[in-house]
C-alpha positions in Angstrom: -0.6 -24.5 -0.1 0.8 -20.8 0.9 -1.4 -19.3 3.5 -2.1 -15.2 2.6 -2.5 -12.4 4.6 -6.1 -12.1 3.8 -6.5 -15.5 5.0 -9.2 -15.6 8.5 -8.2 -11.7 8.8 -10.8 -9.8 8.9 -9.0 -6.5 9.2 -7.4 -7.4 6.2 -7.7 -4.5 3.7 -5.1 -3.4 1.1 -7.4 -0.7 0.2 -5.6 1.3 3.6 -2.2 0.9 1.4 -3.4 2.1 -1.4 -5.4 5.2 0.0 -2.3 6.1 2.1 -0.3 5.8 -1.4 -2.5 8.5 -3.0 -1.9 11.2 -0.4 1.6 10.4 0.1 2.2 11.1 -4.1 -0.8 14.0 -3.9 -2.5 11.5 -6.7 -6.2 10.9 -6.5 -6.9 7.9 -8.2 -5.3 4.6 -8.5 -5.0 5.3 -12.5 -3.1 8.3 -11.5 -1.3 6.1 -9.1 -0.8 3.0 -11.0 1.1 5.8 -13.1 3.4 7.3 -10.4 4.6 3.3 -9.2 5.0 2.5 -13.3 2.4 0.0 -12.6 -0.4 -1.0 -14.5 -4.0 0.5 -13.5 -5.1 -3.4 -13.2 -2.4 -4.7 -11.0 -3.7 -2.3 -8.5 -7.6 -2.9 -9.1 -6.9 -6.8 -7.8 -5.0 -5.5 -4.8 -7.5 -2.8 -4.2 -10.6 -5.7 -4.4 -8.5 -8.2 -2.4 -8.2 -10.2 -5.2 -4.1 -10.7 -5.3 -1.6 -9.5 -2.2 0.7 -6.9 -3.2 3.4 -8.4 -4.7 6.9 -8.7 -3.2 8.7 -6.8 -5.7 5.6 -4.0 -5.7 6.4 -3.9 -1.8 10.5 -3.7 -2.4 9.4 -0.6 -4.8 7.2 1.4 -2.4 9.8 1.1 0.0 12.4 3.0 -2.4 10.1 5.0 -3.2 8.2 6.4 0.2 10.7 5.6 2.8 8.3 3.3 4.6 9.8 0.1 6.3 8.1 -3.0 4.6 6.7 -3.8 7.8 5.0 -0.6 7.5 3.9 -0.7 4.3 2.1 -4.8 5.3 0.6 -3.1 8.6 -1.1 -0.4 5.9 -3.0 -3.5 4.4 -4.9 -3.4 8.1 -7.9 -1.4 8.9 -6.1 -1.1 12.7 -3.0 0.8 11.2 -4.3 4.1 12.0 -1.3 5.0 14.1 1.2 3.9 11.5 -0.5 5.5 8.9 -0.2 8.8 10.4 4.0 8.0 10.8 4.3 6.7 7.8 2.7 9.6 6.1 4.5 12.1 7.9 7.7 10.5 7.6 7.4 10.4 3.6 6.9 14.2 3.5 10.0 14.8 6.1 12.0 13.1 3.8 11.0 15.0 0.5 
């Protein structure tokens, strides 16, 4: 059996990724976000709840699409990724 992130972390909390999402696209809610990513409103529900991980392939997209390394966009799934939060978000903008 494939261990997940969520697995005996207790800082885990894709909710971070999602919040950081919204302000990156100036969206705000994850309808309006599941619309920007050409994602269904759904698929991110069950990441929001911590129901599913974020997919590989939705993880390959936000990094086209912000700029973020995917080892930031993981870290965002912590409630400790304060600091690359901030770099991450700052980055996105320098780049638009």
């Amino acid at each position: 059996m494939m261990s997940s992130p969520r697995d005996g972390n207790p800082h885990y909390n894709p909710g971070n990724l999602l919040d950081t999402l919204q302000r990156v696209f100036g969206v705000k809610n994850d309808r309006q976000l599941a619309k920007r990513l050409n994602v269904t409103p759904p698929l991110l529900c069950k990441i929001r709840g911590a129901k599913i991980d974020p997919p590989s392939w939705l993880i390959i997209h936000l990094n086209e699409e912000t700029n973020f390394t995917v080892r930031e966009i993981r870290a965002l799934r912590a409630v400790c990724a304060a600091s690359i939060q901030c770099r991450a978000v700052g980055a996105a903008h320098r780049e638009n």
